[in-house]
Phi, psi and omega in degrees: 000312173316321210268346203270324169309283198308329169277345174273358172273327174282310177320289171309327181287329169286320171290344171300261192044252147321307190299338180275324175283267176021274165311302161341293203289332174315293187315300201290331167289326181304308188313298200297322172295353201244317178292322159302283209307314169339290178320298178324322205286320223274325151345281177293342180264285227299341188249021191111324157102064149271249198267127198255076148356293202315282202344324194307286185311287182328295182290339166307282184309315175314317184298305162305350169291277185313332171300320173305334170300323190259037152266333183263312163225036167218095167248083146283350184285304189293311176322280170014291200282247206342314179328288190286344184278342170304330186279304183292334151307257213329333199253338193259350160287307180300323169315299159306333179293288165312340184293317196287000000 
């Protein structure tokens, strides 16, 4: 039993992790992104104000931000996938117990 404790403390802790690494990676695209795109703008006032470009990236990159965001931090789908896969250990276990 100790040892079944100890891969589910290990199990959680790699997923703490991910979510953390993740997470991580999300600020720094954000930082980076809010700092080009600044840049783009500030371009775009500096040369003249014509037809206002920047808006392509920004709303491009922007679109691709948010999927990271909602990877980093709303993945329901993988809760999900673990949910179930903790119930089919748990009916295969239990299987194994009566069986044996």
């Amino acid at each position: 039993m100790d040892e079944i404790q100890q891969t589910m403390e290990a199990d959680a802790r790699a997923r703490a992790r991910r979510i953390a690494e993740a997470r991580y990676g999300f600020r720094w695209h954000a930082l980076i992104y809010t700092f080009v795109n600044a840049g783009l703008v500030a371009i775009w006032f500096l040369t003249g104000q014509g037809f206002p470009w920047p808006i392509f990236p920004i709303v491009f990159w922007g679109i691709g931000l948010a999927s990271h965001y909602m990877s980093a931090y709303h993945s329901h789908g993988r809760d999900w996938v673990e949910r179930e896969t903790e119930k089919i250990l748990r009916q295969e276990t239990k299987k194994q117990v009566s069986g044996s």
